[in-house]
N, CA, C and O atoms as CSV, one atom per row, in Angstrom:
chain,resi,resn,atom,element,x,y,z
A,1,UNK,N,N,15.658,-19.170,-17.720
A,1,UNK,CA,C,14.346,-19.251,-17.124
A,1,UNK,C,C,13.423,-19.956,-18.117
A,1,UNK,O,O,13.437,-19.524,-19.270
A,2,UNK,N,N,12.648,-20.951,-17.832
A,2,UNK,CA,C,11.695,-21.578,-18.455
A,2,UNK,C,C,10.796,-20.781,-19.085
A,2,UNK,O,O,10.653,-19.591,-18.802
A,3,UNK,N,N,9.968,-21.552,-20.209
A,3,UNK,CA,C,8.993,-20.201,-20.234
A,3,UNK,C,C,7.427,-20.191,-19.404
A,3,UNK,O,O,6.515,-19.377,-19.553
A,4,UNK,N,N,7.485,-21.439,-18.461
A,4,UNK,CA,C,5.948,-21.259,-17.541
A,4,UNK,C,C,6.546,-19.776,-16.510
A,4,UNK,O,O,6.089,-18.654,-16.296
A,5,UNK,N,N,7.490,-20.349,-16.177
A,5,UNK,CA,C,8.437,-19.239,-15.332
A,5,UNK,C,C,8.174,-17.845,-15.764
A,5,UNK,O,O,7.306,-17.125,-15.272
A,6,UNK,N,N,8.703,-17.631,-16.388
A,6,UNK,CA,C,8.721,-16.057,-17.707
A,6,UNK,C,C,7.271,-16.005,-17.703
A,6,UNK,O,O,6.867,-15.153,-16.911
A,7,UNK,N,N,6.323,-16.641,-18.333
A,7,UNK,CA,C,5.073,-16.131,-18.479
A,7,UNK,C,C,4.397,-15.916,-17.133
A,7,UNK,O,O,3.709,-14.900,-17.034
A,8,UNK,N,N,4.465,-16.478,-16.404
A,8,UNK,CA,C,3.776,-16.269,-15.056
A,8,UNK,C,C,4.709,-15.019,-14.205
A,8,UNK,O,O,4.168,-14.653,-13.162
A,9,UNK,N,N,5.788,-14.467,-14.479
A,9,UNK,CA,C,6.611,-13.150,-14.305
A,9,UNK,C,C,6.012,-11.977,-15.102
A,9,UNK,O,O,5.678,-10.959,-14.497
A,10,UNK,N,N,5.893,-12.057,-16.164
A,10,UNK,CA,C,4.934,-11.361,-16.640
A,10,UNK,C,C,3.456,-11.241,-16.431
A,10,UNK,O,O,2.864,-10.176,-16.602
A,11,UNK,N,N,2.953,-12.195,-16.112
A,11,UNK,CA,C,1.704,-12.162,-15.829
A,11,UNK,C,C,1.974,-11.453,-14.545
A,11,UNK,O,O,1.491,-10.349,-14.298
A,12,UNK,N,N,2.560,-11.944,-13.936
A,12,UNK,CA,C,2.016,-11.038,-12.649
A,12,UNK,C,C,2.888,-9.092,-12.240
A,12,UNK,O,O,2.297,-8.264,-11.547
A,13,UNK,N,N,3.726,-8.938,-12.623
A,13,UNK,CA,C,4.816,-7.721,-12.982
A,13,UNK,C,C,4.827,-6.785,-14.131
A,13,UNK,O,O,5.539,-5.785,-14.225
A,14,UNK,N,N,3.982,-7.206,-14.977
A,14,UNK,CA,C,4.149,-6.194,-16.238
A,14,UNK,C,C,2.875,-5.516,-16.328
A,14,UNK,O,O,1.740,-5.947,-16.127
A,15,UNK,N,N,3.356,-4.172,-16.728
A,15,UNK,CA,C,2.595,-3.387,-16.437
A,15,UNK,C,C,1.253,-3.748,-17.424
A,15,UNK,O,O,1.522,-4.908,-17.733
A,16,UNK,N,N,0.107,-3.463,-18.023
A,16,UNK,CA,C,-0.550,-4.201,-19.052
A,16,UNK,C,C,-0.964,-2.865,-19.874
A,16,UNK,O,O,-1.900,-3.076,-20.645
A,17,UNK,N,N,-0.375,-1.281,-19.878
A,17,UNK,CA,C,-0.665,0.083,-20.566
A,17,UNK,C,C,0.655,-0.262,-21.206
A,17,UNK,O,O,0.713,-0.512,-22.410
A,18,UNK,N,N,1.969,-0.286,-20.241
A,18,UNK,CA,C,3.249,0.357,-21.067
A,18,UNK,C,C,4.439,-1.094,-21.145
A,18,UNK,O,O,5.655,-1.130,-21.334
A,19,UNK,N,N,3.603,-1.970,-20.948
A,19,UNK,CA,C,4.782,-3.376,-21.287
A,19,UNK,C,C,5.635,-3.475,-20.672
A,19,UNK,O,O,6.368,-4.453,-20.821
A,20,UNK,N,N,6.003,-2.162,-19.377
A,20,UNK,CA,C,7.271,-2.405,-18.792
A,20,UNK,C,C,7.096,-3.464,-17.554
A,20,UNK,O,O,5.967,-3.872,-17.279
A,21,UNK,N,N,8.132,-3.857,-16.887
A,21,UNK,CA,C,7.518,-4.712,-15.574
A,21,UNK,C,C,8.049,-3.607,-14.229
A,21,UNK,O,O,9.042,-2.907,-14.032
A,22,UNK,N,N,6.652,-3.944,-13.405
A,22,UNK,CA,C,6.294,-2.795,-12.653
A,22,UNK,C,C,6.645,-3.146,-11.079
A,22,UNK,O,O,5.538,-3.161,-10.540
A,23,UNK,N,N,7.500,-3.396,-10.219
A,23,UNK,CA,C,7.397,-3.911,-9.093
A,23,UNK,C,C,6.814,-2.643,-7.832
A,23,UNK,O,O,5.823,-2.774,-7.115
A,24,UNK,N,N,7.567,-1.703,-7.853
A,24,UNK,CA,C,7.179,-0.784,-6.801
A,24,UNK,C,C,7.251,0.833,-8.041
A,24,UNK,O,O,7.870,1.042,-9.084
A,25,UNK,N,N,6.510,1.464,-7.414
A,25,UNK,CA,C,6.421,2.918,-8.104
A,25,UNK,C,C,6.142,4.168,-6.903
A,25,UNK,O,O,5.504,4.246,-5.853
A,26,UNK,N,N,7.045,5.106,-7.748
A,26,UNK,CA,C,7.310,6.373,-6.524
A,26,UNK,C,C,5.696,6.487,-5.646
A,26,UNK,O,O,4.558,6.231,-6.040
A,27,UNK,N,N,6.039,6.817,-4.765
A,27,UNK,CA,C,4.557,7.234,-4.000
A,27,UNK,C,C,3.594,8.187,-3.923
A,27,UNK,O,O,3.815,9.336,-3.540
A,28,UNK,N,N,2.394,7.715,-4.311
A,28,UNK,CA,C,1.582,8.557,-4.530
A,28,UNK,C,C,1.125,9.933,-3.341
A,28,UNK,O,O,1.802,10.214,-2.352
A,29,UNK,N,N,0.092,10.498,-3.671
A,29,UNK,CA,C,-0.140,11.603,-2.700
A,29,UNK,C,C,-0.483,10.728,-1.200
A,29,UNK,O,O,0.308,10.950,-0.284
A,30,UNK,N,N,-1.681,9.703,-0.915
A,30,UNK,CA,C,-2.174,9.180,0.285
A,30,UNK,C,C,-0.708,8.175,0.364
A,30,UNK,O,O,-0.006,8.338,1.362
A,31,UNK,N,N,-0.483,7.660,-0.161
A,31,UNK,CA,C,1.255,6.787,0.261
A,31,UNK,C,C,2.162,7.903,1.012
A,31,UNK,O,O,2.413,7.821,2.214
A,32,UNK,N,N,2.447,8.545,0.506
A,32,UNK,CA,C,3.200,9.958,1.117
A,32,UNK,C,C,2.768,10.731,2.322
A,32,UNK,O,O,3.420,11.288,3.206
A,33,UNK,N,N,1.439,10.603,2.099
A,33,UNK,CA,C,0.738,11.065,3.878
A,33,UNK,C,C,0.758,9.995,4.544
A,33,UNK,O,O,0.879,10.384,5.705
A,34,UNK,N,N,0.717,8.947,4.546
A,34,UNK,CA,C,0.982,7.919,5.567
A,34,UNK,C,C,2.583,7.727,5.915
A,34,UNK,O,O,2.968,7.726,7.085
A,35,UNK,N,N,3.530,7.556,4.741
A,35,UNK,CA,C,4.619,7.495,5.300
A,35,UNK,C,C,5.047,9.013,6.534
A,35,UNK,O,O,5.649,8.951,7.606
A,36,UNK,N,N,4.489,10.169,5.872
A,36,UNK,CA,C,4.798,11.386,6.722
A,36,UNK,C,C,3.844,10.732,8.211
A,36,UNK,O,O,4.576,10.686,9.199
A,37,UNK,N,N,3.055,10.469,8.359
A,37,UNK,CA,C,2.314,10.289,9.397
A,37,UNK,C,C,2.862,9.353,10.365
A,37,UNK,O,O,2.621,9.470,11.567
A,38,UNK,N,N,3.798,8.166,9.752
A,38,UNK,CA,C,4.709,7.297,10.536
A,38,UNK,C,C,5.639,7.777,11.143
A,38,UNK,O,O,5.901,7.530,12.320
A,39,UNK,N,N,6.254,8.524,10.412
A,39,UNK,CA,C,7.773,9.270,10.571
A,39,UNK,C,C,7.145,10.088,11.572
A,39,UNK,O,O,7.448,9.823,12.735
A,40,UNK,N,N,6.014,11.396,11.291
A,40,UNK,CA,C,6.226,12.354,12.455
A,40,UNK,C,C,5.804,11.191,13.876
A,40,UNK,O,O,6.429,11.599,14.854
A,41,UNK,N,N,5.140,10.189,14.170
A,41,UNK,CA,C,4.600,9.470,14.977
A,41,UNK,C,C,5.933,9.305,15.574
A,41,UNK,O,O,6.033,9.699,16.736
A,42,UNK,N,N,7.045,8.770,14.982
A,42,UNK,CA,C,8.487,8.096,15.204
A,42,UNK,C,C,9.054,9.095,15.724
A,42,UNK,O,O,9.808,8.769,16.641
A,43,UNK,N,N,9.010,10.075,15.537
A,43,UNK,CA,C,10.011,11.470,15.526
A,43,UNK,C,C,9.129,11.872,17.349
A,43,UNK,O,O,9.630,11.480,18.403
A,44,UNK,N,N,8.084,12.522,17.292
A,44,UNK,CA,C,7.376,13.341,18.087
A,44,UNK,C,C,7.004,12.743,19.159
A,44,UNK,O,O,6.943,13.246,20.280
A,45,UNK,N,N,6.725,11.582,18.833
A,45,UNK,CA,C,5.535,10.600,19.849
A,45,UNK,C,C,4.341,11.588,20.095
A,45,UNK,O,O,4.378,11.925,21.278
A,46,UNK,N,N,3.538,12.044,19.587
A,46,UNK,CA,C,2.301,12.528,20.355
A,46,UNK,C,C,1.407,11.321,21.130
A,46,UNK,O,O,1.298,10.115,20.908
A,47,UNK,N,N,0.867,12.148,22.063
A,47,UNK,CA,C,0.060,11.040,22.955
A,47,UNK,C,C,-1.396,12.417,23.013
A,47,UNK,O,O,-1.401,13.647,22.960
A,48,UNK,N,N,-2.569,11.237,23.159
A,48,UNK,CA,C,-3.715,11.551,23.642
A,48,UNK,C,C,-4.325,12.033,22.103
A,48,UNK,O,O,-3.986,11.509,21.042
A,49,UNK,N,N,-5.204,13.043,22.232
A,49,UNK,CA,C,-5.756,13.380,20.686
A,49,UNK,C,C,-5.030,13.525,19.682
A,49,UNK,O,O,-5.514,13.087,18.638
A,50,UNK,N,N,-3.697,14.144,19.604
A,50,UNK,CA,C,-3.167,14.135,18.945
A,50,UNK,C,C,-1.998,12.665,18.215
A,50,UNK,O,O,-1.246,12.913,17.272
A,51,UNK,N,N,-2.057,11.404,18.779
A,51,UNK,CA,C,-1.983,10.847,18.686
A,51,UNK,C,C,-3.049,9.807,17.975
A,51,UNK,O,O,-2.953,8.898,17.151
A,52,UNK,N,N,-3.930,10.315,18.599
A,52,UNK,CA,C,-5.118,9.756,17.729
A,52,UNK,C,C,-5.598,10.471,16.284
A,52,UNK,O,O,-6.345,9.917,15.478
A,53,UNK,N,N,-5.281,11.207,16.193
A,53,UNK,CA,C,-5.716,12.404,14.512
A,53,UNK,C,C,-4.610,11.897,14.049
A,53,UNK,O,O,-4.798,11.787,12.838
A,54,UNK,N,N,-2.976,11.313,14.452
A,54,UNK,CA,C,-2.017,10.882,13.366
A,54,UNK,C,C,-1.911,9.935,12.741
A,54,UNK,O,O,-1.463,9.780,11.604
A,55,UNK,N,N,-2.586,8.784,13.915
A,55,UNK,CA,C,-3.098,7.649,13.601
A,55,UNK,C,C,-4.059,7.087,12.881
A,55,UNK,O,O,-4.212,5.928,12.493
A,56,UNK,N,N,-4.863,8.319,12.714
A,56,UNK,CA,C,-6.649,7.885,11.946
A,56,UNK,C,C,-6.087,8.389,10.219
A,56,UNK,O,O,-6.354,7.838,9.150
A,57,UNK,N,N,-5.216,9.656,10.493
A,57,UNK,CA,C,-5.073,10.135,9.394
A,57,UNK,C,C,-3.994,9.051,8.422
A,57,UNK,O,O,-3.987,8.758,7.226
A,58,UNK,N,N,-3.402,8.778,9.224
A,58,UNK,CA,C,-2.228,7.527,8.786
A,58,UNK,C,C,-3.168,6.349,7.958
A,58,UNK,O,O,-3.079,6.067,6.763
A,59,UNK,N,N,-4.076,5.766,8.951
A,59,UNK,CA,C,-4.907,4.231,8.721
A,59,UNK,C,C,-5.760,5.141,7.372
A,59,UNK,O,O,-5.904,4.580,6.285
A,60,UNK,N,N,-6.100,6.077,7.522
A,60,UNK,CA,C,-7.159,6.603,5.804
A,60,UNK,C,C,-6.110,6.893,5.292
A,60,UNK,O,O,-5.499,6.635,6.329
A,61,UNK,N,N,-5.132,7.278,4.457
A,61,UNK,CA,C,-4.175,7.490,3.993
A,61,UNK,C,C,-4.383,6.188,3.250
A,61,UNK,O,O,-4.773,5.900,2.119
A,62,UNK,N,N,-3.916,5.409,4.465
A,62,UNK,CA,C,-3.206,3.887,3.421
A,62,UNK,C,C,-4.335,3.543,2.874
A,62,UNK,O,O,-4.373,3.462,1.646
A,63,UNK,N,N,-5.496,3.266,3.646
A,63,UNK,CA,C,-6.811,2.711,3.212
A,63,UNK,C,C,-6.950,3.344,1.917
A,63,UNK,O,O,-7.303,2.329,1.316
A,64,UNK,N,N,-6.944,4.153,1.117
A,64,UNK,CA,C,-7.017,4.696,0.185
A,64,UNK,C,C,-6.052,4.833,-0.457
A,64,UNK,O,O,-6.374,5.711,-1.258
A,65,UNK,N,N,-4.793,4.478,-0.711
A,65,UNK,CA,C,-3.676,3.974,-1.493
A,65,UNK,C,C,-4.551,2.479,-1.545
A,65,UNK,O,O,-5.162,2.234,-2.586
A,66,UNK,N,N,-4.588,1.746,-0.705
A,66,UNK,CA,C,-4.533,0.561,-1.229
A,66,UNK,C,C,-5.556,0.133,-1.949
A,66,UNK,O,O,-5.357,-0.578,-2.934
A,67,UNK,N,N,-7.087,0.587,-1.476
A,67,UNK,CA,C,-7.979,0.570,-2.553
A,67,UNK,C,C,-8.174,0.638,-3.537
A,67,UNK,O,O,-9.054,0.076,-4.190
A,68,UNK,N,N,-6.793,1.885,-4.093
A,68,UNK,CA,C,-6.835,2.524,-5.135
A,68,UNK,C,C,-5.958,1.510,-6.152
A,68,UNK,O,O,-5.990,1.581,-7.380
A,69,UNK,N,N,-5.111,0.480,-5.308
A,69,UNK,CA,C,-4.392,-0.418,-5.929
A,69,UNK,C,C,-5.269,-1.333,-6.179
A,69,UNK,O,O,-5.216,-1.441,-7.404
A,70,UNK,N,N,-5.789,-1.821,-5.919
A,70,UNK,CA,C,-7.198,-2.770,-6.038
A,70,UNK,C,C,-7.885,-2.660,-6.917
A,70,UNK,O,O,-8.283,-3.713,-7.415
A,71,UNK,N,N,-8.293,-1.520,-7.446
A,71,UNK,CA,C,-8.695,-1.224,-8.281
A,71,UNK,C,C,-8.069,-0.696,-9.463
A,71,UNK,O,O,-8.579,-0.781,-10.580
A,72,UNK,N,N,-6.940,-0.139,-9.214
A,72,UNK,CA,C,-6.318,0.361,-10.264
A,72,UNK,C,C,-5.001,-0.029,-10.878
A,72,UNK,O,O,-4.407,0.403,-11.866
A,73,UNK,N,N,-4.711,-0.994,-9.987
A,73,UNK,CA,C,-2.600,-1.361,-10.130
A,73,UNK,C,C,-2.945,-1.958,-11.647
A,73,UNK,O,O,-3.918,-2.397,-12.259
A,74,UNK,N,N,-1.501,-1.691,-11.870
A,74,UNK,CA,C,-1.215,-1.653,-13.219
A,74,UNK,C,C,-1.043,-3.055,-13.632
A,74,UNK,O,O,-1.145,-3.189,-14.852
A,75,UNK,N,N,-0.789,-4.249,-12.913
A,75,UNK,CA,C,-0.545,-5.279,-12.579
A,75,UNK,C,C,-1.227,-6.320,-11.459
A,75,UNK,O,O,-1.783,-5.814,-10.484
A,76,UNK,N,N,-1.177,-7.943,-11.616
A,76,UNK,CA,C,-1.863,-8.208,-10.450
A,76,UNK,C,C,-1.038,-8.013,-9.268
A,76,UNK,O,O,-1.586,-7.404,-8.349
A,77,UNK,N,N,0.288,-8.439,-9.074
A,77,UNK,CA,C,1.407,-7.408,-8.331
A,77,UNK,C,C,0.545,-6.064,-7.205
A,77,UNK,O,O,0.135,-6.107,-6.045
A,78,UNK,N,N,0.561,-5.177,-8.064
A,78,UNK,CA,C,0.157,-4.322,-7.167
A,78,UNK,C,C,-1.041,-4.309,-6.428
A,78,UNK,O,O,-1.203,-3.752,-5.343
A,79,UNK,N,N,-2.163,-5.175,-7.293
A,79,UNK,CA,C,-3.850,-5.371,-7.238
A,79,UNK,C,C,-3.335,-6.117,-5.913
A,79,UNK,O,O,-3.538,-5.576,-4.826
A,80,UNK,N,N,-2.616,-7.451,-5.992
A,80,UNK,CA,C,-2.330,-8.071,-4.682
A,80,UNK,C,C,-1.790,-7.273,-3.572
A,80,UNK,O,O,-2.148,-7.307,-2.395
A,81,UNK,N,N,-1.057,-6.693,-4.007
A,81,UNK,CA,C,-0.240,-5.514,-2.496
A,81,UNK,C,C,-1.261,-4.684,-1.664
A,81,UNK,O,O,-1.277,-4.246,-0.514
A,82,UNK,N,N,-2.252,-4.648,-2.910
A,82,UNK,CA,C,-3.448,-3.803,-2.070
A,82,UNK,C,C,-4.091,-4.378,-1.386
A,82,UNK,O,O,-4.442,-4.020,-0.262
A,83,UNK,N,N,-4.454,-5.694,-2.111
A,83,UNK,CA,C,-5.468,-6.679,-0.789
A,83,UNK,C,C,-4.684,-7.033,0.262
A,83,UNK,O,O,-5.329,-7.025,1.311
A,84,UNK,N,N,-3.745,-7.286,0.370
A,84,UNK,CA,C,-2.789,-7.238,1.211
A,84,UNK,C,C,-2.713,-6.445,2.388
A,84,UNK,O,O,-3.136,-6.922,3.441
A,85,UNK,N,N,-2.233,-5.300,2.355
A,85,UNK,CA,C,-2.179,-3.901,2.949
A,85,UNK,C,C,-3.670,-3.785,3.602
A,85,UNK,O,O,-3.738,-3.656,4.825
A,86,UNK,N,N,-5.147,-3.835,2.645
A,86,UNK,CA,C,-5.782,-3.654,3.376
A,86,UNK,C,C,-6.180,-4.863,4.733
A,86,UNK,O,O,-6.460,-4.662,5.915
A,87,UNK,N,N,-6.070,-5.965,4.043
A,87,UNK,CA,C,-6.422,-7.249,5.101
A,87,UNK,C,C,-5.272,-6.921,6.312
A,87,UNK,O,O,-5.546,-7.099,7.499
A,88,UNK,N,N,-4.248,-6.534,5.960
A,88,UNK,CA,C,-3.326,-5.886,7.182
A,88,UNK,C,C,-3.726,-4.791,7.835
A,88,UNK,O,O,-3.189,-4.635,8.932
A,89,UNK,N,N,-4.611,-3.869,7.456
A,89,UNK,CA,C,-5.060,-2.864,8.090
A,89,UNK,C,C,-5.947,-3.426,9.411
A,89,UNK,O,O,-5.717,-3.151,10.589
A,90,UNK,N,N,-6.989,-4.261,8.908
A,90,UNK,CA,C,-8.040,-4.529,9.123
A,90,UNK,C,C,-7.976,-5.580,10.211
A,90,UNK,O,O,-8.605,-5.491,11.265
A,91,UNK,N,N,-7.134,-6.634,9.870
A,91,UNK,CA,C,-5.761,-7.389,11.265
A,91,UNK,C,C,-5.904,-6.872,12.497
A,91,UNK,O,O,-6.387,-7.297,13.547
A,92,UNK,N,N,-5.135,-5.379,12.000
A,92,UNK,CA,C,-4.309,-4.779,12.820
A,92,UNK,C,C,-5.140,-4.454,14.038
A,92,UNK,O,O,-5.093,-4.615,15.257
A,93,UNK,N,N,-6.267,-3.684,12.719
A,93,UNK,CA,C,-7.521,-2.855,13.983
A,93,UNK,C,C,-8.493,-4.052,14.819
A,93,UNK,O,O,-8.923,-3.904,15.963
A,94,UNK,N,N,-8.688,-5.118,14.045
A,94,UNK,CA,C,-9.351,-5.947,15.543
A,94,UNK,C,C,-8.344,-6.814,16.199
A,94,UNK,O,O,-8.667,-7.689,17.002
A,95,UNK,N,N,-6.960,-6.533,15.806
A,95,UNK,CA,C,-6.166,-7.676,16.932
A,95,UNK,C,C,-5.968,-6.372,18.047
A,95,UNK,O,O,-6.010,-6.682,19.238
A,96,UNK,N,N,-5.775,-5.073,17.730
A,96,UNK,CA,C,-5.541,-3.591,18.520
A,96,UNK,C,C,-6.870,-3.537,18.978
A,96,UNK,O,O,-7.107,-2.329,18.972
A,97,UNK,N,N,-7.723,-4.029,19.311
A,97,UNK,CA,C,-9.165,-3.612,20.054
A,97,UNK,C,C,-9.333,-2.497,19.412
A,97,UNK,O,O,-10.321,-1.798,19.639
C-alpha cells in the first residue's frame, strides 16, 4: 500500500485516544434499542398505536446514536456514519409523508 493510501486509512479509521483503527464497535445503549425495536417490529408486526410508539421509539433511538457519533466518533469514519444515518433518517421521514 502506498503511503497517500495508508495515511488517508488512518486518517479516516484510527481511533485518535487509543491508535487502534476503529471500523464498527459493539453497540451502544440507543443502538441496542433500535436494533430491539426492529426485531420486535419483524417478529410481532404491531399495527395502529402500538406500531407507532415502536416506530417513534426506534427513529429516537437512532437519532441519538447517531448524533452522538457526530459528535463524538472516535474517528471521521464514525463522525461520517452518523451524518449519514441521520440524513437517512430524515430521507426516510419526508419520502414516508
Amino acid at each position: 500500500m502506498n503511503s497517500a493510501v495508508r495515511n488517508a486509512t488512518n486518517w479516516m479509521f484510527r481511533d485518535r485516544t487509543t491508535g487502534k483503527i476503529v471500523i464498527a464497535q459493539r453497540p451502544n445503549l440507543p443502538l441496542a434499542l433500535w436494533m430491539a425495536c426492529v426485531v420486535a417490529g419483524w417478529l410481532v408486526h404491531p399495527t395502529g398505536h402500538w406500531s407507532t410508539v415502536l416506530k417513534t421509539a426506534g427513529t429516537i433511538a437512532l437519532v441519538i446514536w447517531a448524533g452522538d457519533e457526530v459528535a463524538r466518533g472516535v474517528n471521521p469514519w464514525r463522525r461520517a456514519l452518523g451524518v449519514g444515518v441521520l440524513v437517512a433518517v430524515v430521507l426516510d421521514r419526508i419520502l414516508s409523508g
